[in-house]
C-alpha positions in Angstrom: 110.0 -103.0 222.9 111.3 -100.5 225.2 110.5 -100.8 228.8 109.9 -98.3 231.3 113.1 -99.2 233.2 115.1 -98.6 229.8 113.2 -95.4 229.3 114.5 -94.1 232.6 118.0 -95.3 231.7 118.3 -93.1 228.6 116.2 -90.0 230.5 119.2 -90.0 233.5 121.3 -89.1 231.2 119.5 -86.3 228.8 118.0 -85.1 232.4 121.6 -84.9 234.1 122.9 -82.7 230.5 120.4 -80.1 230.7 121.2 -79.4 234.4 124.7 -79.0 233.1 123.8 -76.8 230.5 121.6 -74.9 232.9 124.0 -74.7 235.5 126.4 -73.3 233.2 123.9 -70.8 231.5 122.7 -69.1 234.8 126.6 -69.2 236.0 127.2 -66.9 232.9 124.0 -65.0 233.2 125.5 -64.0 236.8 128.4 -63.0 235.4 126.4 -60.0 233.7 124.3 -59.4 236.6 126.9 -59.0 239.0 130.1 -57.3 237.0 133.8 -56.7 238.7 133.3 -53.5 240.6 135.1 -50.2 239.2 138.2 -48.7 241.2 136.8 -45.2 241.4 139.8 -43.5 243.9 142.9 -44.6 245.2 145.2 -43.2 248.1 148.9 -43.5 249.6 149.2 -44.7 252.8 151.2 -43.9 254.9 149.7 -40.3 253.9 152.4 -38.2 255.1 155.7 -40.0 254.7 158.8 -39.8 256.9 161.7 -41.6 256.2 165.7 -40.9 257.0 168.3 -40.3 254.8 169.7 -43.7 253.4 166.4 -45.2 254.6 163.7 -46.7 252.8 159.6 -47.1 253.5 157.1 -49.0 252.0 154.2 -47.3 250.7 151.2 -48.9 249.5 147.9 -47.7 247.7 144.6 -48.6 248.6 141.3 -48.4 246.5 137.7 -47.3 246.8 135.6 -49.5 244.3 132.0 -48.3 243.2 130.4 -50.8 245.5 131.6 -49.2 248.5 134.3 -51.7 249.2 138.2 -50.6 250.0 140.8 -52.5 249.2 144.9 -52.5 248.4 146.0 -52.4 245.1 149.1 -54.9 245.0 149.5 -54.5 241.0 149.5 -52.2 238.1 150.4 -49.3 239.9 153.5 -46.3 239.1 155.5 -44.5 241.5 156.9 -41.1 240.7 158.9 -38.3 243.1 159.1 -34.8 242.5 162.4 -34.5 243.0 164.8 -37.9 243.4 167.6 -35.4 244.5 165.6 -35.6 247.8 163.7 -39.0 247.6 163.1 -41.4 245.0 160.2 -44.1 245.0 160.1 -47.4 243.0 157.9 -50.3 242.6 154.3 -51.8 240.6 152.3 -52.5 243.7 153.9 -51.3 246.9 156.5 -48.9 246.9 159.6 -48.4 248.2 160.5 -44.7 249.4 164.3 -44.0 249.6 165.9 -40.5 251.2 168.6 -39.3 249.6 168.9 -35.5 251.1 166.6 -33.4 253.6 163.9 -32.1 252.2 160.1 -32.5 251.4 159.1 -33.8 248.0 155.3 -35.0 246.5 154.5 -39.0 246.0 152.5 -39.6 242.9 150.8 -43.2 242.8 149.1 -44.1 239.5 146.6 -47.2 239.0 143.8 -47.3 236.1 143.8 -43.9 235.1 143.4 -42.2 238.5 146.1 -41.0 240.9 146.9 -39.7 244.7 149.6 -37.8 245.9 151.1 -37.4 249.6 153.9 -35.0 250.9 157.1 -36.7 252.0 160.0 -36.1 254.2 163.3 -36.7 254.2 164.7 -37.0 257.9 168.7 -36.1 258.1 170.7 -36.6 261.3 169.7 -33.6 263.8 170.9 -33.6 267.4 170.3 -30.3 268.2 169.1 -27.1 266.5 171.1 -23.7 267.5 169.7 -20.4 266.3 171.8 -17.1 265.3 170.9 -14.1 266.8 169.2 -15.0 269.4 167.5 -11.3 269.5 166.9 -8.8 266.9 165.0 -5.7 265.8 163.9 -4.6 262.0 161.6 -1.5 261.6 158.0 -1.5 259.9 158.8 -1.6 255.7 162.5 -1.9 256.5 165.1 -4.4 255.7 164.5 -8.1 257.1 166.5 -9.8 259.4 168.0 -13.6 259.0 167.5 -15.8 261.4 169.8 -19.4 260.8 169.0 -22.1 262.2 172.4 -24.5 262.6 171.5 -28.4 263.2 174.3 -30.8 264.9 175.5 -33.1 263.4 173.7 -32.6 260.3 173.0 -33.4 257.7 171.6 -31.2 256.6 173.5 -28.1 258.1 171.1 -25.5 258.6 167.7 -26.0 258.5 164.4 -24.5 257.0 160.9 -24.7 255.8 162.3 -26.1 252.5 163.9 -29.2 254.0 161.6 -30.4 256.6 161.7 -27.9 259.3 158.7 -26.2 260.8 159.0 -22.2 262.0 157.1 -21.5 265.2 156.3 -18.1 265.1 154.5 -16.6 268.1 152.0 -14.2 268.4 150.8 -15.6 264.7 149.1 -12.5 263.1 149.6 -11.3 259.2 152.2 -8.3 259.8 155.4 -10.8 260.0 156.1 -12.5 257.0 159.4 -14.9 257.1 160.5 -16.4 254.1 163.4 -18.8 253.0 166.8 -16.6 252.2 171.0 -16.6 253.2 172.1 -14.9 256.0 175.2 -12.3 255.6 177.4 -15.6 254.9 175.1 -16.8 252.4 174.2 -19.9 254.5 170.0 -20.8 254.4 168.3 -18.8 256.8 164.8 -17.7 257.6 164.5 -14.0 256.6 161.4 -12.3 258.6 160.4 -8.8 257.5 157.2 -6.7 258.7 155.8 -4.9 255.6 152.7 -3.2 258.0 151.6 -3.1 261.4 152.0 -1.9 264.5 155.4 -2.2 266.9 155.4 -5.9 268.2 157.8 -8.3 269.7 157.7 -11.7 268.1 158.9 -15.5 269.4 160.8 -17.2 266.8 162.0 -20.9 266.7 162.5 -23.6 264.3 161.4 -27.8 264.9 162.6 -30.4 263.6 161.8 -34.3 263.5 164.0 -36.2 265.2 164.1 -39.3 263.5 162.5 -41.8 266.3 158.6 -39.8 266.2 159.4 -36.6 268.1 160.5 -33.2 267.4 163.6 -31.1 268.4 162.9 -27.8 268.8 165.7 -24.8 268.5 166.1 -22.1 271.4 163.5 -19.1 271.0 165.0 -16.1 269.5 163.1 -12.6 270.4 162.7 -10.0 267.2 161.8 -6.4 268.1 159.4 -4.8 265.5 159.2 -1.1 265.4 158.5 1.8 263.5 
């Protein structure tokens, strides 16, 4: 004859089962309810990149998930360069940026199908930036004039857009156009030419970063437009 003392025995058990089972059931059920969220963008940070030559930087990428929530992503992810003449960049999480030359090349970071890009610098060893002429004058539709821009002590030796350097040209209007050239000794240079407009005098100087955050700036040369 069974008691109600041994009937309670045998229920602790059965009872203490289903609330494992139960537990367990609702624990998966949650699972469904409340998924992993999605990575939906990723971006590069830093998001312009500086770095010396014979340098490196770490870069890292960091995700926007479909529940709003930003995050790094430390794994999964490829690294790619435009050019590794200029800068090459390695790694699976974080990556590690290395300059090789001056210049500016594109970042690619990869992670689940999406990607993010950010320009990149290469920083050489610039002192000071001199500029050759110092004065000038082309006629309207005429032939250009080269303006190079020597850095000390280098690398790289001259400087232009194409490697980093920024041309200040003042009054800023749609009549000058300078583009990246040689000079008459077929060293890089800066090649301004005025295609229409009206006689002008323009302010022309190169900058340059400097390696520690700042800029070095070249003397201002003075180009005489006229028709």
């Amino acid at each position: 004859m069974l008691t109600g003392r041994t009937l309670a025995g045998k229920r602790l058990p059965l009872t203490i089962g289903f609330a494992v089972l139960l537990v367990a059931a609702f624990g998966a059920g949650c699972k469904g309810f409340f998924p992993d969220p999605v990575l939906q963008s990723i971006a590069i940070n830093p998001t312009a990149p500086q770095v010396n030559v014979a340098a490196t930087l770490n870069l890292q990428v960091f995700g926007t998930y479909d529940d709003g929530t930003r995050k790094q992503v430390t794994s999964g992810v490829g690294w790619s360069s435009s050019d590794n003449t200029v800068a090459t960049v390695t790694g699976s999480g974080n990556g590690t940026l290395t300059g090789v030359a001056p210049g500016s090349v594109t970042i690619t970071a990869s992670a689940q199908a999406l990607s993010a890009t950010a320009a990149a610098t290469v920083i050489g060893n610039v002192a000071s930036i001199s500029v050759t002429p110092t004065s000038g004058s082309i006629k309207i539709g005429g032939t250009g004039l080269a303006f190079t821009f020597a850095a000390t002590p280098g690398p790289p030796s001259f400087i232009t857009i194409d490697n980093g350097g920024i041309l200040q040209v003042s009054p800023v209007d749609s009549f000058l156009t300078c583009t990246v050239g040689v000079d008459g000794s077929g060293n890089p240079a800066e090649v301004c030419t005025a295609v229409t407009g009206a006689a002008a005098q323009y302010s022309i100087a190169m900058t340059y970063p400097d390696g520690n955050g700042g800029t070095i700036t070249s003397p201002t040369a003075i180009l005489n437009v006229g028709p």
